[in-house]
C-alpha positions in Angstrom: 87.5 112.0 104.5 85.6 115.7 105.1 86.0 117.5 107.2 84.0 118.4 110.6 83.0 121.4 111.1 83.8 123.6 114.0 87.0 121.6 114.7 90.4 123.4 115.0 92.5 120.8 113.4 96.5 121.2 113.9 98.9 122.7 111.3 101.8 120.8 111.1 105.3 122.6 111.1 107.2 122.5 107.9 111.1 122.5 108.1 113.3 124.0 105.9 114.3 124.9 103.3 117.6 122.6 103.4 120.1 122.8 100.6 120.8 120.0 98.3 124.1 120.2 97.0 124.1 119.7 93.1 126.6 116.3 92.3 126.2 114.9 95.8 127.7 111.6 95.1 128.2 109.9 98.3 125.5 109.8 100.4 125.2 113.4 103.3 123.3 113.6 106.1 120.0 115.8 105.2 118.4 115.9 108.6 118.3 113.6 112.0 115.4 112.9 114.3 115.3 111.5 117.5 113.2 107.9 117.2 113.2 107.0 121.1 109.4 107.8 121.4 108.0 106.9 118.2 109.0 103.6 116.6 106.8 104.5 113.3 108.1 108.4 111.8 106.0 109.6 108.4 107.8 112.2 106.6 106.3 114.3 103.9 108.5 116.4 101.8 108.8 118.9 99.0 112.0 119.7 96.6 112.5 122.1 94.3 115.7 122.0 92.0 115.3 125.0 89.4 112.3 124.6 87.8 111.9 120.4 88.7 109.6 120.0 91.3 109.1 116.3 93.0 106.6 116.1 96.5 106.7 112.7 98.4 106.5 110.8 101.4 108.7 108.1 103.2 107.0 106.1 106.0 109.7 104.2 108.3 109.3 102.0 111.1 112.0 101.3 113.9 113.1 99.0 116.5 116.3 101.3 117.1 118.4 98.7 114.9 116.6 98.0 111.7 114.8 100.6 109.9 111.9 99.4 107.2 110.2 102.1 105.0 107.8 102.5 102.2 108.4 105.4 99.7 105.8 107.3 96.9 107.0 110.5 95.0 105.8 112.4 92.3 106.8 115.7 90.5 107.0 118.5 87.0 110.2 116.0 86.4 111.9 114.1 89.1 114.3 116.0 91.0 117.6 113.6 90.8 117.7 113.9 94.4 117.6 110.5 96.0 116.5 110.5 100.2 117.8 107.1 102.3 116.6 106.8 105.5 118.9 105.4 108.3 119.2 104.7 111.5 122.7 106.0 113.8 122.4 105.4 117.2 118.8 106.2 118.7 118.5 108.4 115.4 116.8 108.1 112.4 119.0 110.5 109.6 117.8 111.1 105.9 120.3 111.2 104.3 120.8 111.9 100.4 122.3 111.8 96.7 122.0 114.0 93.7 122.4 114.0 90.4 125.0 116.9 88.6 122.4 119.1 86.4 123.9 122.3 87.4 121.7 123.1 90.0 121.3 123.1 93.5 117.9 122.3 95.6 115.7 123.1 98.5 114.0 120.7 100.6 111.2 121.2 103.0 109.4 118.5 105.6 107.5 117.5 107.3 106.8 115.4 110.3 104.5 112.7 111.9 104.7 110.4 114.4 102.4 107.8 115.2 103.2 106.0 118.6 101.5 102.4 119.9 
C-alpha cells in the first residue's frame, strides 16, 4: 500500500529493551497488558541475543478466558527464545523460554490494538 502524501501518519511506541534471561526453562512472565478494551492485541517484536537476531509478530484474540493467536518469525538465526501468550485474569501476559547458549537477550515491542 503507498503512501498518501501530506498525511502525518502515527509512530508507534516501541517498549523495551526487556532482558531475556539465558537457560530460562520454565516459562517467566515477559510483559502484561491490559485486554479489557481490545479483544484482538497484535504485537510486533524484535530480539537480539549476541549476534542472533529474530523479528516477529504474534496476533491474539480474547474473550477474557480463551486466548487464540497466530505467530510468524524470522531472523540471522533463530533466537532460542520461545514467547507464549496467556491470558491471567483481565490480562494478556507474554510470557517466555530460552535456550542455554551463553547469552542473554533483549526484547523490544510493539503494540496494536484493533477494537470492533
Amino acid at each position: 500500500m503507498a503512501l498518501i502524501p501530506n498525511i502525518d501518519y502515527p509512530t508507534q511506541i516501541v517498549a523495551g529493551p526487556l532482558t531475556i534471561v539465558d537457560g530460562q526453562i520454565s516459562p517467566a512472565i515477559l510483559f502484561t497488558l491490559p485486554t479489557g478494551s481490545s479483544p484482538n492485541i497484535i504485537i510486533e517484536y524484535s530480539i537480539v541475543r549476541g549476534t542472533l537476531t529474530e523479528v516477529g509478530n504474534i496476533q491474539c484474540s480474547t474473550n477474557g478466558s480463551v486466548i487464540s493467536l497466530s505467530q510468524d518469525d524470522t531472523g540471522t538465526n533463530l533466537t532460542g527464545v520461545t514467547l507464549t501468550p496467556g491470558i491471567s485474569g483481565p490480562n494478556l501476559q507474554v510470557l517466555y523460554t530460552s535456550t542455554a547458549i551463553g547469552q542473554a537477550g533483549q526484547l523490544w515491542y510493539s503494540i496494536r490494538n484493533i477494537t470492533n
